[in-house]
ZAMARGU-4260 file (C-alpha; in steps of 0.2 Angstrom, whole numbers, plus 5000, padded with zeros to 4 digits):
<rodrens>
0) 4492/4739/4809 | 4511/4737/4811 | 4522/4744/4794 | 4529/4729/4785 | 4547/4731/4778
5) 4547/4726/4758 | 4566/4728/4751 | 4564/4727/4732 | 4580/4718/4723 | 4573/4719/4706
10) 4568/4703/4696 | 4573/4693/4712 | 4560/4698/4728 | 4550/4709/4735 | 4553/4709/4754
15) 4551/4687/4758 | 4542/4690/4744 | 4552/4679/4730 | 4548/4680/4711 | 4548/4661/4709
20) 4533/4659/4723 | 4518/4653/4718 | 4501/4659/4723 | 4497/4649/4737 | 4515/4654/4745
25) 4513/4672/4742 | 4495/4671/4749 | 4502/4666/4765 | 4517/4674/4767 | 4507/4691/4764
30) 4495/4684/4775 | 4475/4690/4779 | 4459/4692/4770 | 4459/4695/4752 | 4448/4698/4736
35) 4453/4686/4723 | 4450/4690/4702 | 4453/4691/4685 | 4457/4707/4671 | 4458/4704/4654
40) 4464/4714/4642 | 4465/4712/4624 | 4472/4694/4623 | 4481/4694/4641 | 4472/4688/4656
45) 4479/4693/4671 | 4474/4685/4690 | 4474/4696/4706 | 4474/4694/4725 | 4471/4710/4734
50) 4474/4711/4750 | 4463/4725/4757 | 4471/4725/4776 | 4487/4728/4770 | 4481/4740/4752
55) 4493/4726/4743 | 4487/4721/4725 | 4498/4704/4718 | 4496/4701/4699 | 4500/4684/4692
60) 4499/4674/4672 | 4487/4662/4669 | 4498/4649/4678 | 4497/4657/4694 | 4516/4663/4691
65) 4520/4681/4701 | 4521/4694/4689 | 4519/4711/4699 | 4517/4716/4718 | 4509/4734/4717
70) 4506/4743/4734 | 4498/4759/4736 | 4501/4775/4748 | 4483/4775/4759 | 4475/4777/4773
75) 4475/4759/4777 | 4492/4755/4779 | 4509/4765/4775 | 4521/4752/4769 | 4538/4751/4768
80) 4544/4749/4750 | 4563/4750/4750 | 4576/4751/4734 | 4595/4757/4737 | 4591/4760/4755
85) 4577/4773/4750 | 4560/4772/4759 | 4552/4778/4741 | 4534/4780/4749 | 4544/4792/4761
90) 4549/4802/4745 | 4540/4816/4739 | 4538/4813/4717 | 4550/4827/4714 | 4563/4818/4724
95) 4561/4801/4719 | 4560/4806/4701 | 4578/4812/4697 | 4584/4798/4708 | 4579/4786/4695
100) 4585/4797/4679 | 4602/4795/4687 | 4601/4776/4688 | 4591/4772/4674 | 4594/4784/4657
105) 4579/4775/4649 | 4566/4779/4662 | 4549/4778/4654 | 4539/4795/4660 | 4521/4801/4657
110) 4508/4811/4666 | 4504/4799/4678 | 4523/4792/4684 | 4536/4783/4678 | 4542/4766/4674
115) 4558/4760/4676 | 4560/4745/4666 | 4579/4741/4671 | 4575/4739/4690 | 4559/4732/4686
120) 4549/4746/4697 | 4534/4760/4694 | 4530/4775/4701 | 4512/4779/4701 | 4506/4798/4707
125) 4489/4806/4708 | 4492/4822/4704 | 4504/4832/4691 | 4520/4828/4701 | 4522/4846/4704
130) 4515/4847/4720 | 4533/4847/4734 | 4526/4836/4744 | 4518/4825/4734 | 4519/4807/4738
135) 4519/4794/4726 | 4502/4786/4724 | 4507/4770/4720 | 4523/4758/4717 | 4524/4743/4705
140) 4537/4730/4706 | 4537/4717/4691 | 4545/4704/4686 | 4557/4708/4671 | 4549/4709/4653
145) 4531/4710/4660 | 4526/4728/4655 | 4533/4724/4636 | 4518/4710/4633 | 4506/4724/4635
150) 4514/4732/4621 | 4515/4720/4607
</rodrens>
């Protein structure tokens, strides 16, 4: 499957990607089969389209506006997920990491990644992050605000 090229320019889009699509047009410009649903936690209820060709999960509010693009590093398909000219999948974690300390001195850190509510981007990892070359797992790119409604 040929690598698709998604430059993020946070709060704006994601590759053609924009954040003012609605679900139909992002269906079609990612293009392929996907798996449709809905999570719901506490009182937010969140729609998905997950596109398993491409390992592409799109989450969007209950009017079907984009809130998040999240893709993940697997076997399917290696993605191109770019930000300040850096290939972040082609990072290892302990790399990627201290870039965004020195962009964003508010990085939000735990066991399992970082968030980096400024740009508007995650960084998900399997492991403890120690590991050299460990890749990131996962990468989030939201639309600005959206991680704060699952806080109140």
């Amino acid at each position: 499957m040929k690598n698709t090229e998604y430059e993020i320019i946070p709060f704006i889009s994601i590759g053609d990607i924009l954040f003012t699509d609605n679900r139909a047009t992002i269906r079609n410009k990612i293009g392929g089969p996907f798996d449709n649903g809905v999570y719901d936690v506490s009182e937010i209820t969140e729609l998905y389209d997950y596109f398993p060709e491409k390992d592409i999960k799109v989450l969007y509010d209950k009017a079907e506006n984009l809130n998040a693009v999240e893709f993940y590093n697997s076997q399917v398909t290696f993605p191109d997920v770019i930000f300040l000219n850096k290939n972040l999948f082609s990072f290892s974690y302990k790399d990627i990491q201290p870039f965004f300390l020195d962009i964003d001195n508010q990085l939000e850190t735990d066991s399992i990644g970082f968030i980096s509510h400024k740009y508007g981007i995650g960084i998900g990892i399997k492991g403890d992050g120690e590991d050299e070359d460990e890749r990131p797992d996962s990468i989030i790119v939201f639309k600005n605000e959206y991680y704060h409604a699952y806080k109140s």
